[in-house]
C-alpha positions, 0 to 999 in steps of 0.5 A: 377625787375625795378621802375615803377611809377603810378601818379593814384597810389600815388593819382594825376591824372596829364597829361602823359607828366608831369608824365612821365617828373617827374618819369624819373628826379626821377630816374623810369624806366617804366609808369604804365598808365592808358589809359582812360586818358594818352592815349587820344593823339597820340599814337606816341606822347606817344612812343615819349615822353617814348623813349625821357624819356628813360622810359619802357612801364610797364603796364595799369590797365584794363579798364573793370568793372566786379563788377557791372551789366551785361550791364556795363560789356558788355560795357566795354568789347565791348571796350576792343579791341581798349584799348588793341590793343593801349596798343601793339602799345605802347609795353605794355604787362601787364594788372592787376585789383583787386578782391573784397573780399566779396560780399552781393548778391553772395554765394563764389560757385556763385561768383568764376563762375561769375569772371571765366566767365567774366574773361575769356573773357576778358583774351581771348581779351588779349591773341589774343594781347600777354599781360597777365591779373594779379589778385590781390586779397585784404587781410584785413578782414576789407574789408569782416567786415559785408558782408554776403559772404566773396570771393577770398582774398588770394594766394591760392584762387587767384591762384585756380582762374586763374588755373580756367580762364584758358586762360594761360595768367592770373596771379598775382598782388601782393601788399605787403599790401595784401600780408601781411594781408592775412597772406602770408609769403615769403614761400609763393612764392613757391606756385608761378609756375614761375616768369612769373606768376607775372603780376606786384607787389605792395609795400607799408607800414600800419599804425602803432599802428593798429591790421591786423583787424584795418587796412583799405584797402585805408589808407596806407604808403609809403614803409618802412615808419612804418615797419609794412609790411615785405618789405624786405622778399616780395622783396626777395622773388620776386627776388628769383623767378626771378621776373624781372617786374616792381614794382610800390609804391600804398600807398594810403597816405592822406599825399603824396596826400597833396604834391605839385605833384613834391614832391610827387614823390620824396618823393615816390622815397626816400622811394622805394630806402631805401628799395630796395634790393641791386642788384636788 
């Protein structure tokens, strides 16, 4: 596995050619981008600017809303093509969006068809391109706190889910945040049938002095920062399934936000080194 940085994930939203100058002085390896807007210039500006920088293409996030209303979907996925065909010409292979877990309209039984569907079709957009779709479901009980239906909000489930899609190239998001207070220890990734199964993997820590039903899904820490996560035991379990993807910090942190976007990143890279796994 490899340090990839996203300026979206650490809370900026900065040109590409500045994010990806800042990642490369601190030392990451691989750009998670964002296409709706570091895609906006030339696509071989792009590929220049990442070989200049000596940075892999890690991934993007999915450009398709699938929680909303027929019509917003229906947009988006008639989009999808060009998205997905810049995201090859940029060697871009992994894709990844998050599932909500609890709904007020949709019993589980309704919800599950509702995501099977739609999924699959943006997963078969992707499969035509070789890149593969990573799930990534959301672990604090303070995001399904007052819904009338609680949805996918595990491993087990997510895993069920993208057995259910069943295009063969849909998998995993894993955040460690998530992870954790769904309960999932590093037993867990026997569950998992290969490292390809992981699309891409999040890291991060919560706050201190906070029940797992205190804990709010945007009010994060940096890795190792609290040591309330088990940060050590989520790494090793990827590299003893032989997860060689990249690995991007999302701490939704207030305080890093408040950073001049320099700092930030280095602040973001002092923490994933302190917690990274020797050897890996």
């Amino acid at each position: 596995m490899y340090r990839a940085f996203s300026p979206h994930a650490i809370g900026f939203s900065v040109s590409f050619r500045d994010a990806v100058g800042a990642a490369a002085r601190n030392g990451f390896r691989g750009y998670w981008f964002d296409l709706r807007t570091d895609a906006k210039q030339d696509v071989s500006v792009i590929r220049e600017l990442l070989k200049a920088h000596e940075m892999r293409p890690a991934g993007f996030g999915l450009p398709v809303d699938f929680h909303r209303d027929e019509q917003t979907f229906t947009r988006d996925l008639n989009a999808l093509p060009g998205f997905a065909d810049t995201a090859r010409a940029l060697g871009l292979s992994r894709c990844t969006t998050w599932i909500a877990a609890a709904s007020d309209e949709l019993t589980y039984e309704q919800n599950f068809d509702l995501h099977r569907t739609r999924l699959r079709k943006v997963a078969e957009i992707l499969e035509e391109r070789d890149i593969r779709l990573g799930l990534e479901f959301v672990g604090p009980p303070s995001f399904r706190k007052g819904k009338n239906y609680e949805f996918v909000h595990n491993l087990g489930q997510t895993l069920e889910l993208c057995t259910a899609i069943g295009t063969g190239n849909v998998g995993l998001l894993l955040d460690l945040f998530h992870w954790d207070l769904a309960g999932q220890t590093e037993t867990d990734f026997n569950l998992i049938p290969n490292q390809e199964y992981i699309v891409l993997a999040h890291v991060n820590d919560a706050p201190a002095g906070r029940t797992v039903e205190e804990q709010l899904d945007n009010d994060r820490r940096l890795p190792g920062e609290t040591g309330v996560l088990k940060i050590r035991q989520f790494l090793s379990g990827l590299a003893r399934l032989g997860y060689d993807g990249p690995v991007v910090v999302e701490p939704f942190s207030a305080e890093l936000k408040s950073m001049p976007f320099e700092k930030a990143v280095a602040a973001t890279r002092e923490s994933l080194q302190k917690v990274w796994l020797p050897g890996t």
